[in-house]
N, C-alpha and C positions, 0 to 999 in steps of 0.2 A: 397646909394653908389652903383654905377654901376660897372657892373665885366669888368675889360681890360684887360683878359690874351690874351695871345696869344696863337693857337693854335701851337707846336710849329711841328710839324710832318710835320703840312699843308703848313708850312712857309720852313721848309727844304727840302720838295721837290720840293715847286714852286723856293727857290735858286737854287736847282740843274739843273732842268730843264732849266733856266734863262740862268746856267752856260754853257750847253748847246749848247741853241743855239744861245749864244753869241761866244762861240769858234766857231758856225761853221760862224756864220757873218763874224766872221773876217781871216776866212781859217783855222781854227786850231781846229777840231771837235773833236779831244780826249784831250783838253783843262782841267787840273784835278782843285781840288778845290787849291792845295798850287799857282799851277800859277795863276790864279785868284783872289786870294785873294791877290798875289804879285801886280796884275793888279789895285785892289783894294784900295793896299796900307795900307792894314791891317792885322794882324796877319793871319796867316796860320794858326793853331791852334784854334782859335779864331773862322775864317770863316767855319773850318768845324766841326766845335763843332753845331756853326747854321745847317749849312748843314742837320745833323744829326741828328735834334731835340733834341738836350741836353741841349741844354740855348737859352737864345734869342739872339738877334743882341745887340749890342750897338748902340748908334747913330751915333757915326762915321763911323761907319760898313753901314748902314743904307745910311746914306750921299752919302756915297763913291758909294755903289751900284744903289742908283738914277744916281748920278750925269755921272756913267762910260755909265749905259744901257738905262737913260731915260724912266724906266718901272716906272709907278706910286708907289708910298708907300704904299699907298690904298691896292692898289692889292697884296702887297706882307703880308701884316699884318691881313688883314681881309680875311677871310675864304671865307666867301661869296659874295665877289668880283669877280663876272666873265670874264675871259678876255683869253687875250693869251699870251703867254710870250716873246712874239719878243722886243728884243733890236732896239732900232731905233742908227742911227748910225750921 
């Protein structure tokens, strides 16, 4: 049986950074996590529980942040996934 945790520290700063520089893409660079997560369409609570490395994502949560920023899953879940975190638009 192979381990599938997630790192969860690794994943809530590569959200926040994501959240980032998705606010500044779209003109809004102090962009906080409850607007975002409004953007999202997902609990506020919820998103910055992620954020914070407290819990993991759900999958809707997950969905939702593919589908808004277009940054791969890959990248967000695997630690060792190198990349950068630009939202394509």
């Amino acid at each position: 049986m192979s381990d599938h945790t997630i790192d969860l520290e690794t994943l809530g700063e590569r959200l926040a950074g994501v959240r980032r520089t998705y606010g500044e893409s779209i003109d809004l660079p102090n962009l906080g996590s409850d607007a975002f997560a409004t953007l999202l369409g997902v609990p506020a609570t919820a998103y910055a529980s992620c954020e914070r490395g407290e819990r993991e994502p759900t999958v809707d949560l997950l969905v939702a942040l593919r589908n808004r920023t277009r940054i791969s899953l890959d990248w967000f879940l695997d630690p060792n996934q190198p990349g950068a975190n630009r939202p394509s638009q």
